[in-house]
C-alpha positions as a Python dict, from the first residue, in 0.01 Angstrom:
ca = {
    (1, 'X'): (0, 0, 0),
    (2, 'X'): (-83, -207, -235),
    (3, 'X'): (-257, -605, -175),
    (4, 'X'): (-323, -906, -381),
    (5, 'X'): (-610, -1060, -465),
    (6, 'X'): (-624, -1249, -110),
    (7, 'X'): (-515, -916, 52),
    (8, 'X'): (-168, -1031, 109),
    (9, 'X'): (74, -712, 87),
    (10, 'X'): (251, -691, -190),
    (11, 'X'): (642, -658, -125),
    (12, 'X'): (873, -407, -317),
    (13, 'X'): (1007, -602, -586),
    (14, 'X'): (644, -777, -684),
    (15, 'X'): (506, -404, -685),
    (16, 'X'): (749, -350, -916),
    (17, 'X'): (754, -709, -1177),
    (18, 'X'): (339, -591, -1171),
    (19, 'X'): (363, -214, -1259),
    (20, 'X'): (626, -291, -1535),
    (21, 'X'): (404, -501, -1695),
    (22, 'X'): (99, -289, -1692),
    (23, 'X'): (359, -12, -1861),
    (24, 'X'): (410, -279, -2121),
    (25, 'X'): (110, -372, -2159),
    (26, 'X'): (14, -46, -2233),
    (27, 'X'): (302, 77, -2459),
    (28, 'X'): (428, 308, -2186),
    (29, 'X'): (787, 388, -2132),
    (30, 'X'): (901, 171, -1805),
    (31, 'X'): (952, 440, -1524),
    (32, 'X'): (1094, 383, -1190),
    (33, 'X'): (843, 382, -958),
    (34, 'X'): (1040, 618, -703),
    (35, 'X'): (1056, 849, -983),
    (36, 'X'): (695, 793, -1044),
    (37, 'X'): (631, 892, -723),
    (38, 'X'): (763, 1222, -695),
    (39, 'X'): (618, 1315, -999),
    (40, 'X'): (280, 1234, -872),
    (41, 'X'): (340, 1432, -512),
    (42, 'X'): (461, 1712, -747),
    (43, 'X'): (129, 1695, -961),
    (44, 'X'): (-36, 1722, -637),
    (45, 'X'): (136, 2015, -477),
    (46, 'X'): (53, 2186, -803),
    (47, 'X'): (-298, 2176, -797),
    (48, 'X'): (-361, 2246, -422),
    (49, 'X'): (-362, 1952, -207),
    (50, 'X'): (-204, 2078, 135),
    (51, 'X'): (110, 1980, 244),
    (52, 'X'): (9, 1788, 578),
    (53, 'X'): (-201, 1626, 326),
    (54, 'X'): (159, 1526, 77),
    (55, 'X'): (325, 1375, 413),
    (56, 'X'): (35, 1211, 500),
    (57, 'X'): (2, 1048, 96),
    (58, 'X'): (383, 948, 94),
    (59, 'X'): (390, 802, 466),
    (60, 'X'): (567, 1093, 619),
    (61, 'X'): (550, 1241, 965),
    (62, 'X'): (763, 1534, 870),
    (63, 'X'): (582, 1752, 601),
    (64, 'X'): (946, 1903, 560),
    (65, 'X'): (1067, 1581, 419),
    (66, 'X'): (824, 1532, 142),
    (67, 'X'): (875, 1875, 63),
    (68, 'X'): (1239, 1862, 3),
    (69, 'X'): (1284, 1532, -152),
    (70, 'X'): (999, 1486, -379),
    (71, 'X'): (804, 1819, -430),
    (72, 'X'): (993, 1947, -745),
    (73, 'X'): (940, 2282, -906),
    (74, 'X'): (939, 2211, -1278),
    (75, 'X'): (1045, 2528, -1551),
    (76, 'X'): (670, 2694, -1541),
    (77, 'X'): (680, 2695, -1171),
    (78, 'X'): (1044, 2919, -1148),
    (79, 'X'): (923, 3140, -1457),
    (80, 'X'): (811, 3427, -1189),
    (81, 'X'): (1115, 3424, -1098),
    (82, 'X'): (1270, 3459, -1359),
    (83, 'X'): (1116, 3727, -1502),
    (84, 'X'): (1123, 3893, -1172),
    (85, 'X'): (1489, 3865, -1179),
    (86, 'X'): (1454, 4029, -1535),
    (87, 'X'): (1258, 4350, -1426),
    (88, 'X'): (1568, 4373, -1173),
    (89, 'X'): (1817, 4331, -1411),
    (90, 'X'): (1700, 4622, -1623),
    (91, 'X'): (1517, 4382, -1924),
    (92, 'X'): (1893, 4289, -1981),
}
């Protein structure tokens, strides 16, 4: 949640008008703040925070929900895999 400066939330579409012009301001590619936001639970998953801990950040009560819509495995995460898969497949 985010407030203005006399602590008035801010509603969806000024949340957005404000972080596209700090992006901008600062050269940075404009990024859908949705999209932002499963990259940043991702980020977190990654480096440890527990999952009660994900719900909890993205305003869940089921941890199964932030798991499945915005914890994404990226290509480094399914490598195991896939060279597990290539140990079964003979090095093939």
């Amino acid at each position: 949640m985010l407030a203005r400066e006399l602590g008035a939330a801010l509603n969806g579409r000024r949340l957005r008008v404000r972080a596209y012009k700090i992006m901008d301001a600062n050269g940075l590619r404009r990024v859908r703040l949705y999209d932002a936001r499963a990259s940043c639970l991702t980020y977190l998953a990654d480096n440890g925070v527990p999952d009660h801990l994900l719900a909890m950040w993205a305003g869940h009560t089921n941890v199964k929900t932030t798991k499945k819509w915005y914890v994404k495995p990226d290509v480094a995460d399914l490598l195991p895999a896939a060279e597990a898969w290539g140990g079964l497949a003979g090095g093939v």
